[in-house]
Structure formats: C-alpha cells, structure tokens
FINU-630378 format. One line per 4 residues: number of its first residue (from 1); their letters; for each residue x, y, z of C-alpha. Coordinates in pm, 1 decimal. Last residue first. Example, Ala and Ser with C-alpha at 12.3 -4.5 7.8 and 13.67 -1.06 7.14 Angstrom:
2) sa) 1367.0:-106.0:714.0; 1230.0:-450.0:780.0
//
This chain:
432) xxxx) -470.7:2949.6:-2748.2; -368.4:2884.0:-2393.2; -109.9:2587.2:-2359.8; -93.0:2329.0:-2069.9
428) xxxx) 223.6:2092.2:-2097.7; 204.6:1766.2:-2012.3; 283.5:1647.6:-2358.4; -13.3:1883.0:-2523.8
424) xxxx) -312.2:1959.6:-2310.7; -544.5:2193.1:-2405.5; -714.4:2562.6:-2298.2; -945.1:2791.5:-2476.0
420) xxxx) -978.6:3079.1:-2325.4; -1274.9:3323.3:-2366.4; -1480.3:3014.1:-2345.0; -1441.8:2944.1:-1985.3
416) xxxx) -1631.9:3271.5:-1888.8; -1495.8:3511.8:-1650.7; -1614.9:3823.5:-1498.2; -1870.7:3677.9:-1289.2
412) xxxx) -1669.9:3350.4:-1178.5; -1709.0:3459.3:-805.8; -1954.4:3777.1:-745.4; -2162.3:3688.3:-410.8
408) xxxx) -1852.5:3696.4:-206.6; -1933.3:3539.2:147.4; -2004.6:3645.8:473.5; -2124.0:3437.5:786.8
404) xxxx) -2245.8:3608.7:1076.3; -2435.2:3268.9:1263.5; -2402.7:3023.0:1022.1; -2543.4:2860.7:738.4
400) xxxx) -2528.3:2577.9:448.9; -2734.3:2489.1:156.9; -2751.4:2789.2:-26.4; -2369.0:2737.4:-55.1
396) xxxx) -2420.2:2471.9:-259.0; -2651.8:2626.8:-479.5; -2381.1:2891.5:-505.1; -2129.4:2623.3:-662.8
392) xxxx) -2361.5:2491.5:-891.5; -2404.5:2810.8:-1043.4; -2069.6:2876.0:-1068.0; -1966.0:2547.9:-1193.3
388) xxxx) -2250.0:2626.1:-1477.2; -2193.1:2960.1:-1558.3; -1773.0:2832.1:-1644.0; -1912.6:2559.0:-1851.8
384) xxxx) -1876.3:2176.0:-1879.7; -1930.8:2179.7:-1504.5; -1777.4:2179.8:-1170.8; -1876.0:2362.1:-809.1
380) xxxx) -1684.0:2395.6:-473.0; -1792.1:2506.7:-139.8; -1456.0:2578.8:26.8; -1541.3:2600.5:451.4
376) xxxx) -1474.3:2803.0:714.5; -1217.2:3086.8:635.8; -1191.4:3302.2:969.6; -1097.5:2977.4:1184.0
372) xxxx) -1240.1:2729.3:1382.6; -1622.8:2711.4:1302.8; -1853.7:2436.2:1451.9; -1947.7:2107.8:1328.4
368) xxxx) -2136.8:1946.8:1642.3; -2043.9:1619.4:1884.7; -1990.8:1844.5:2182.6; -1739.7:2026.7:1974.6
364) xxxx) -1613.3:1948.4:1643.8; -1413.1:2160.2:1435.1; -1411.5:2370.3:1122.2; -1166.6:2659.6:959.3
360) xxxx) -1072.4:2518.9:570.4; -1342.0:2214.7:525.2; -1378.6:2105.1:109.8; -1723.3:2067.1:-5.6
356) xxxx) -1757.1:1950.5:-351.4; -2112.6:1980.3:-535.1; -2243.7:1694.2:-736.7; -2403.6:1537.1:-438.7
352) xxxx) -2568.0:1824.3:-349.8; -2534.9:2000.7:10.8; -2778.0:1901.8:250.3; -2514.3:1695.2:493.7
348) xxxx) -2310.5:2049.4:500.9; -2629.0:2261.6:623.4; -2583.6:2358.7:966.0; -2285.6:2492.7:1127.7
344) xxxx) -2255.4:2591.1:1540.2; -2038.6:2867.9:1602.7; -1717.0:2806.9:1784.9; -1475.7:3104.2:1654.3
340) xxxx) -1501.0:3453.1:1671.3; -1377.8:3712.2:1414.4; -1087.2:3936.2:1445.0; -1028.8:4078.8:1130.5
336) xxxx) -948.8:3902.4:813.9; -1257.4:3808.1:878.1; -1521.3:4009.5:1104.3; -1763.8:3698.7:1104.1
332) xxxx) -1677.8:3375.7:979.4; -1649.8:3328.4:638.0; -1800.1:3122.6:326.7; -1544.8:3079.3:40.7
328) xxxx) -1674.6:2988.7:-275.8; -1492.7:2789.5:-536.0; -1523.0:2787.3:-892.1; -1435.3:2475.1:-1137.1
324) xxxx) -1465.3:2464.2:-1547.0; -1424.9:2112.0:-1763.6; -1151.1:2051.2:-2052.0; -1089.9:1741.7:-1823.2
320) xxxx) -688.7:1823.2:-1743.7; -407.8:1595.3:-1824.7; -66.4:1572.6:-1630.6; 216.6:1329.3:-1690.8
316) xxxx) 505.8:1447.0:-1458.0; 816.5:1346.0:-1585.7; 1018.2:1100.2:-1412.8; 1316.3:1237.1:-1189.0
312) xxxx) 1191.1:1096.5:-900.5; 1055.9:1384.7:-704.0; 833.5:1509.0:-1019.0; 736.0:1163.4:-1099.7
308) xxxx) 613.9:1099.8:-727.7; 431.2:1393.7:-814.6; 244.2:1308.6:-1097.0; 181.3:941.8:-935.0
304) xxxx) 60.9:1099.2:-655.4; -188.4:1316.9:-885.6; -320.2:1015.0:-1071.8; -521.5:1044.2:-1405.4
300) xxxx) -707.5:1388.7:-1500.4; -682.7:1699.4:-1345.6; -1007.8:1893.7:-1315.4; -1085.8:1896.8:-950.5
296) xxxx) -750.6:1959.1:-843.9; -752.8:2343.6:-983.2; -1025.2:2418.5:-835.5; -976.6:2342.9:-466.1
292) xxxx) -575.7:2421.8:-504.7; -674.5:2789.7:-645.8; -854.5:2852.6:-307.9; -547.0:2842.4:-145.9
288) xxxx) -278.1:2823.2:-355.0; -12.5:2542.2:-365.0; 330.2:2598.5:-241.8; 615.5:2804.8:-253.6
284) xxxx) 413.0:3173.6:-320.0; 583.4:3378.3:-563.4; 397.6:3760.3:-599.1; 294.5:4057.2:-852.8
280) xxxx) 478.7:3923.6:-1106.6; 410.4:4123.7:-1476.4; 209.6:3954.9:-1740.6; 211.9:4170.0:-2049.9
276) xxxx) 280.0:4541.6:-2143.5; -112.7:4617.5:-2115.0; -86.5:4440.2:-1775.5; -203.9:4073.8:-1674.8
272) xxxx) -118.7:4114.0:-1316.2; 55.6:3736.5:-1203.2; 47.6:3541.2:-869.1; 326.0:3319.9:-944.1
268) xxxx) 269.7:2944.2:-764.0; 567.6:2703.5:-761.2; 530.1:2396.1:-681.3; 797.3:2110.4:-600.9
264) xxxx) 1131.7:2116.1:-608.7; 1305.7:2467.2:-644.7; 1766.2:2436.1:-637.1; 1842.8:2763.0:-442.3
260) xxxx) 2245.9:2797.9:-535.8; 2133.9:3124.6:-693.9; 2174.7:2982.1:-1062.2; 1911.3:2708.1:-975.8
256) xxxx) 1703.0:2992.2:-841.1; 1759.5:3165.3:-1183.1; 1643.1:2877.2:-1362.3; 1322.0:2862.6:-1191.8
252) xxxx) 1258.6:3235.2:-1238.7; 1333.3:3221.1:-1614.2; 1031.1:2922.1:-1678.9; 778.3:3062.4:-1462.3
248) xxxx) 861.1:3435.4:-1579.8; 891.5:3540.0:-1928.5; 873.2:3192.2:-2088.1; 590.7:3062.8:-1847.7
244) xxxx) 398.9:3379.5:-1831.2; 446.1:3434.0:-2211.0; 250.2:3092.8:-2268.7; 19.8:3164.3:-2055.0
240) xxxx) -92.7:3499.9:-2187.4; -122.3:3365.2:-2547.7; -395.6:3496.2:-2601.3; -611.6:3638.1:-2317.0
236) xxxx) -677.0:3433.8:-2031.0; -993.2:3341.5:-1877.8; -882.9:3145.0:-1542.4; -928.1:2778.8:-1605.1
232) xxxx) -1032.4:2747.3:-1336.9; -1185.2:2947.4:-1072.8; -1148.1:3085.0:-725.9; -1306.1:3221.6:-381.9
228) xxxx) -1250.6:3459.6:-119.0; -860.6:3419.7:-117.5; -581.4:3498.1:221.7; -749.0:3823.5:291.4
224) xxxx) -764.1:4140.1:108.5; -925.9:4440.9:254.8; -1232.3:4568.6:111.1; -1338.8:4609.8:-252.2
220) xxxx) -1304.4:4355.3:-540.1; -1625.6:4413.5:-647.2; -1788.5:4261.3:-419.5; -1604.5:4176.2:-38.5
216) xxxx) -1318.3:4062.9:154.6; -1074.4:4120.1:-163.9; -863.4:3802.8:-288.6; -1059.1:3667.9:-535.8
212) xxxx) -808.5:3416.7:-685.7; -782.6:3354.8:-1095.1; -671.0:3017.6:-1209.7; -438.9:2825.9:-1451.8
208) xxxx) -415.0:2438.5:-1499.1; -89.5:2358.7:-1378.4; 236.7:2390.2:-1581.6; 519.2:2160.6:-1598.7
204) xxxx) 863.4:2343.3:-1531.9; 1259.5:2226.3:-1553.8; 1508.0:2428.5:-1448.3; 1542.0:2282.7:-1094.0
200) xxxx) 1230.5:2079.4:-1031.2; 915.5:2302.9:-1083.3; 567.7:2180.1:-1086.0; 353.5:2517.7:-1178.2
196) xxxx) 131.8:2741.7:-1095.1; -51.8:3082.4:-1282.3; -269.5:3237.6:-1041.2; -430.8:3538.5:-1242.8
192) xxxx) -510.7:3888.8:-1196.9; -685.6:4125.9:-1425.7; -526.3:4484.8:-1517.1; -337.1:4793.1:-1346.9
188) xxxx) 35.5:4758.2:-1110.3; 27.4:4972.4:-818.7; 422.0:5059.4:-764.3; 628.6:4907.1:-494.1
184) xxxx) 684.0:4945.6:-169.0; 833.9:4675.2:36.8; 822.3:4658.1:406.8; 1082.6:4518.6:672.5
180) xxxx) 1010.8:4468.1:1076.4; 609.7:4333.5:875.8; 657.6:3960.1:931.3; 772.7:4012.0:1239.8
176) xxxx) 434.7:4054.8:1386.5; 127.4:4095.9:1145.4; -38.2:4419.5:1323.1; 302.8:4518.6:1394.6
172) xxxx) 176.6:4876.2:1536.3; 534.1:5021.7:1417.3; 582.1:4849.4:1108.4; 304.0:4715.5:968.8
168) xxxx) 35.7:4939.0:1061.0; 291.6:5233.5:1004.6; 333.2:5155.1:668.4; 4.9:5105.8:629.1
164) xxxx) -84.7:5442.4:781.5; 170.4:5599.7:560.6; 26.0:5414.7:260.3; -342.2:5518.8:364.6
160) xxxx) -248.6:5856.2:388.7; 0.6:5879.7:53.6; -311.1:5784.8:-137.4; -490.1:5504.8:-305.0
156) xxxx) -316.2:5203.3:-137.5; -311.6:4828.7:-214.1; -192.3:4696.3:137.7; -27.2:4385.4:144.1
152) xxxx) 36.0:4148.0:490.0; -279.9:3973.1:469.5; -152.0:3619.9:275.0; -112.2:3401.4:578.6
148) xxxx) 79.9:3713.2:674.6; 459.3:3571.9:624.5; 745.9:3792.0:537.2; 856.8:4131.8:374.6
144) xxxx) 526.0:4303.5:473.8; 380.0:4449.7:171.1; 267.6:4790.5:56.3; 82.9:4883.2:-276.3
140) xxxx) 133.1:5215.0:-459.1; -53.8:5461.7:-569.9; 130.9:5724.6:-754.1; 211.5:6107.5:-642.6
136) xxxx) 517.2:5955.2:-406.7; 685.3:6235.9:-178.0; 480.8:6102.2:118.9; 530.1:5737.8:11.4
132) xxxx) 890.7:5773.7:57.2; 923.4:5960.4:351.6; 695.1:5690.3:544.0; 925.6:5457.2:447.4
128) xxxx) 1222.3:5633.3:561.8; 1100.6:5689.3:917.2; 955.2:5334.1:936.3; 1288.0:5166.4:924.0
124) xxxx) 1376.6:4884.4:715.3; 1277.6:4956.1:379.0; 1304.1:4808.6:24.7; 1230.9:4967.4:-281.5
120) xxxx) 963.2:4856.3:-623.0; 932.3:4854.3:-941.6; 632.6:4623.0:-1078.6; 735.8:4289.1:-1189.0
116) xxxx) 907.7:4143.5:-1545.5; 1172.0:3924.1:-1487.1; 1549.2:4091.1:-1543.3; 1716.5:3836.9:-1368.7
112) xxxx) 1857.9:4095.2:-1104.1; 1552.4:4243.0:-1089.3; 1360.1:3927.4:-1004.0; 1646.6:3839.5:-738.2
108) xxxx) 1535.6:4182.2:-572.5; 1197.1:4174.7:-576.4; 1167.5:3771.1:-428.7; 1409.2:3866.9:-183.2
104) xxxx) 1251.5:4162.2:-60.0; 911.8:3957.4:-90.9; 1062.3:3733.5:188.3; 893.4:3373.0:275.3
100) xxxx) 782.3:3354.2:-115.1; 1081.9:3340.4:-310.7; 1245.9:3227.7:56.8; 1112.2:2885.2:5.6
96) xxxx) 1430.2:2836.4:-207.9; 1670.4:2830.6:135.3; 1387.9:2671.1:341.1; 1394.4:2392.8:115.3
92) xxxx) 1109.1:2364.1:-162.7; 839.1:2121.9:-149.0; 691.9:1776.9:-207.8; 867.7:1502.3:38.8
88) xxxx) 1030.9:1207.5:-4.3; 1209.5:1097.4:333.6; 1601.7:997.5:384.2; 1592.4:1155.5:711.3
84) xxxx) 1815.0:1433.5:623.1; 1523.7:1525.3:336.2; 1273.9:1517.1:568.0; 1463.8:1780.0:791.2
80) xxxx) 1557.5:1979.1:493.8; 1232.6:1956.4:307.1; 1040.9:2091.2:683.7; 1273.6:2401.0:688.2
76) xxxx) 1113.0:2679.4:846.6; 1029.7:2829.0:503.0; 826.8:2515.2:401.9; 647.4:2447.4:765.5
72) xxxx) 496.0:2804.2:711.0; 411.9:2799.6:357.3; 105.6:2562.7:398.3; -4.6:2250.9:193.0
68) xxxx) 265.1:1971.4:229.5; 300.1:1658.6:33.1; 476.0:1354.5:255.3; 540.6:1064.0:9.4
64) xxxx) 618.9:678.7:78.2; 484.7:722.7:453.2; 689.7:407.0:679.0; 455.9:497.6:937.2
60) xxxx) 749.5:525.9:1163.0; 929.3:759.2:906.4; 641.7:1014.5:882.6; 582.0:1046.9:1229.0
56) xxxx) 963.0:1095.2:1309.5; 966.4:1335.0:1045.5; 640.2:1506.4:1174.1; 735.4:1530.3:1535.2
52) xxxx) 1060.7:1694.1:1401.3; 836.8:1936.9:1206.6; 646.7:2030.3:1511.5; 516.5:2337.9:1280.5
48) xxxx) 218.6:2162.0:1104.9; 72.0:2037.4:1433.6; 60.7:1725.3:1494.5; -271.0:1504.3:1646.3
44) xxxx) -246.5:1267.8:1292.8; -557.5:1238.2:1128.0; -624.2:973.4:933.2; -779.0:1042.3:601.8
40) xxxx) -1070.7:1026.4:346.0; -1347.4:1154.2:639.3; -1060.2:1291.8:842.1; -1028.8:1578.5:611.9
36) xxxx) -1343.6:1700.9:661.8; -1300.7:1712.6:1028.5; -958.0:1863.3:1031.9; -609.2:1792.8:915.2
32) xxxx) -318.1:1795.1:1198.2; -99.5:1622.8:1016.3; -311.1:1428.6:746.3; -249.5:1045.8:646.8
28) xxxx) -353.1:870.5:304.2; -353.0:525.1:242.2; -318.4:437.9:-130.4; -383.8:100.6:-245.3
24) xxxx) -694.7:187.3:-470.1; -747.9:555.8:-691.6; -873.0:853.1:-568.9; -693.6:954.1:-199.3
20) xxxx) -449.2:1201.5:-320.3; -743.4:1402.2:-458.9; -946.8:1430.0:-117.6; -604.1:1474.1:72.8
16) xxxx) -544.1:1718.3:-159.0; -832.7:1899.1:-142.2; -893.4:1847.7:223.0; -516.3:2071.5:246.7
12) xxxx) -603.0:2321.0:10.3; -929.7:2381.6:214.3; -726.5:2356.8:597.9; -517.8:2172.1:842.3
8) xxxx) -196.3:2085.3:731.2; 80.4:1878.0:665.9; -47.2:1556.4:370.4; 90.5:1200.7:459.0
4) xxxx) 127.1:940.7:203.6; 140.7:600.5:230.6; 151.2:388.9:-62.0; 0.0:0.0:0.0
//
C-alpha cells in the first residue's frame, strides 16, 4: 500500500487529501487535518510546525510521500529535515522557500534576472518609508517582507493610507515580524491570475491556470485576505500563458538554480495581466489556497503518481478534463479581522451530491461542526461551462449557514471558460 501524509489543516489541504486519496492502495495520512479531512484520512494530532514530530511520524509509518499545503512548515525548513531523514517530500527547502517567505528577496532576485514585476524599494525603518510614500504622487501597494497568511499587502490610493500602512506594519506590527521590513512598490493595473507550476530545478510543468478573489467583499473592494473564492481555467487572453511561463515561470526557476536555491515542487506566481504583459505581482512556494480546490478537480489520471514523478526524476504526466471549477469561500464573522470562533454549522449533509465541499476553519465540539478559523469552509462547483460550476457552486452554498457568515456573491462573474481555450499537449498546458 503507498502512504502518504499531507501537513496541514485547511481547504487546500482536504483537497489534496481528497485528490491524493482517488485511486486503490493508497492510504492517506493528514498532520493535523480537520473534520473534513478525516473523512478520506487519518488524522495525525501534529501540528504543522512540530516538524521533528512530523519526520519521526512520517518515518514510523513508513509514509512513501509527505506533500505539504502551507508555507509556514516550508520556510522553516520541513524539506531539509525530511530530506536528512532519507524521506520524499513535495516542497522547496527553506533556502528556495524564501521566493515567497521574503518579498525583498523575491523583488530583488527578479531584478537581477530581469523578470518582469512592478518597481519597487526596500525599507527597514519606518522613518524612511513613510518619507517615501509622502513624496510619491502614484498609488502604490505595501507588503510586509514575510509571512501574513496572505494579509500582509496593502493596495493604497493615497500617501495617507500608505503611511498608515506603513505604520500598521511596522510600528503597530499588526502581522508581527513579518512586517520589521516593508516593500513598496508601484500599483500595477489589469486582471489577476494564479498561474502554478511543478518546478524541479530548471525544468517546469504547468498547472491548470486560475484567478483568486482576494478582496473581503464585491467588487473587489475591502481588505484582502488569504482568497474569497477561485476558478479554473482562469480566462486568459492569447497567449498569456505561454508568455507567463517563458517570461517568468520558466526564467525564475532557472535563476534559483543559478542562486544555489535548487526549487522542487510547486511554484505558484500570482501574475497582473498588464497592457505590457504579465508582470509578477507575488511567488508563493506551495499550492494556492482557493486555487488548489479548483484546480484539483479537473486533473485527469493520478496526482501521486504526478508527483512521485516530479521527485523521481520522471516526468510528470498531467491531463486536465476541458471542464470549469469555482470555489466559494463562506467566512466567519469580522474576517481578516478578528472574528469569533465556535459557532454551530448547519447545512453540510444538505449540500448536493455533485457539489464539492472542502473544510478550511471547522471543528467538532460536543459532537457538532462548529467554526475554527476566519475561512470556514470551500464550497466547490464543476461543469462543462464556467456559468454552470458557478451556479452549482452557489446552490451549494444555499445549503449551508451560520451565525455572521459572509461570502462573495460575485465569483466567476467576470470570466467565462470560453474566452480561453485551454489543451493539453505532452504535459504541458497551452492557452490558445
């Protein structure tokens, strides 16, 4: 039997563990994983930091492949202990996990390699931030150097609200140490999309591509949070993927290589699509969440073996249904604020067969579903059209309620599958 152990505890994680566990003789295992995990996995009581507790976890189950969902683990060096240990595992060391654990890093070595991105400088004190912005007559957007669980950038619209971000950040520490270094850069304009990838050293197989909501609310207003919803295949223009993987995927990989920061595993670019082309707006080292919930639905064939390919030197044979996916993210109340915790859920049980519900925040208590964290659950919806995975999607979420939940009432709106045509050639996804 293949073991395989998946670190983490929310939506991207149930989606893998859901994918990982299609197909007979595989045993999956999730470290800490929740209660919609545990119903295709067994839960291990570890949290995804106790990365010596996972190792040792890992190797006394005898686990064949250990895939990991969050960024936290990968920058504190999870690879390199499983690695020591003689243990497969999917992800970046901590020394290439910096392309997402430090945007100064990320800025720099993508100026350096000439990849396309918005301009940008580096601070370290608040005093000369704070100068900056006020002699700057151009938006701009401000970002903690380090981790935020993806809350740490503030898209400004006027010196004011990039002083007080930089001050937010830097002297309030509203994200902790993630924010003791910020980087400005300018406000790029266009549509967004998730473009990912399965990177080892200089060689890259692309995912399907997505688009991420990240804004609390309609219309892309409010503050951004770590991803209000998501579809696939995100409607490119022509030939958009294609230039993202020779301009940027592709070049970025290599220039890791060059850095002495070999990449396994994936690589997500969180791309503007400007009038000059796709620019970088961020690297994360992992998969996306929400892009992971829609993105696994449509792959064809075995995901494990794909990435037991990837860290065997095989190549990874990926094929994609030609099908659309959205996502919905329902909220607890006052997130990315504070929000409370341990409300009572109704609904999942009611929700259609041909609707995918993946659990990001929930718990049990007293025997009861009940939320534990500010995104709850993924509600998921597929179909042969864009209209119809959305539609699916929201008659999912129809199903379910709780006290003060929020939700975005626009996913998939702009986009239509048909304004990108997407097929597989040799593993390779093209847009045409």
């Amino acid at each position: 039997m293949l073991k395989v152990l998946v670190v983490g505890s929310g939506g991207r994680e149930h989606a893998l563990a859901w994918r990982l566990a299609q197909g007979a003789g595989i045993q999956v295992y999730a470290a800490p994983g929740n209660p919609g995990i545990a119903s295709v996995a067994q839960c291990l009581p570890i949290p995804a930091s106790d990365i010596l507790g996972l190792a040792g976890a890992a190797a006394d189950l005898g686990v064949d492949l250990t895939v990991v969902g969050p960024e936290a683990p990968l920058a504190a060096g999870i690879t390199d202990a499983f690695t020591a240990r003689g243990l497969r595992i999917i992800g970046p060391t901590a020394a290439a996990a910096q392309i997402e654990a430090s945007k100064a890093f990320a800025k720099t070595l993508m100026r350096k390699r000439h990849i396309p991105s918005a301009e940008f400088a580096v601070f370290d004190t608040p005093a000369d931030a704070v100068a900056f912005v006020r002699g700057r007559d151009t938006p701009v957007v401000v970002k903690a150097d380090g981790l935020a669980a993806g809350k740490g950038v503030v898209v400004a619209r006027t010196a004011e609200e990039a002083e007080a971000a930089v001050i937010d950040l830097m002297v309030r520490r509203t994200h902790g140490a993630a924010g003791m270094r910020v980087v400005i850069e300018e406000r790029l304009e266009g549509e967004e999309a998730s473009v990912l990838a399965l990177v080892r050293g200089e060689r890259v197989w692309p995912l399907m591509p997505a688009r991420d909501y990240k804004r609390a609310r309609d219309g892309d207003t409010g503050p951004n949070t770590g991803g209000m919803g998501a579809i696939a295949p995100a409607p490119l223009p022509p030939r958009a993927l294609e230039r993202a993987m020779d301009e940027i995927v592709e070049p970025v990989a290599a220039a890791m290589a060059r850095e002495g920061r070999p990449y396994t595993g994936v690589l997500y670019a969180g791309l503007m699509l400007t009038d000059q082309g796709p620019k970088v707006l961020e690297f994360n080292c992992r998969f996306g969440d929400p892009e992971a919930q829609v993105i696994l639905p449509l792959l064809e064939g075995s995901l494990i073996g794909a990435l037991l390919d990837l860290v065997g030197g095989g190549q990874p044979a990926l094929r994609w249904t030609g099908s659309a996916a959205a996502c919905v993210v329902l909220a607890s109340p006052g997130y990315p604020d504070r929000y409370r915790t341990g409300i009572p859920i109704t609904g999942p049980r009611d929700v259609p067969e041909d609707v995918l519900l993946f659990h990001a925040g929930t718990a049990m208590a007293d025997g009861e579903l009940v939320t534990a964290g500010g995104r709850v659950l993924n509600v998921v919806g597929t179909g042969p059209t864009m209209e119809d995975a959305v539609a699916r999607a929201y008659r999912g979420v129809a199903c379910i309620s709780f006290e003060g939940m929020h939700f975005r009432t626009d996913i998939g709106v702009k986009g239509d599958v048909r304004s990108s045509t997407l097929v597989a050639v040799s593993g390779e996804v093209t847009a045409s």
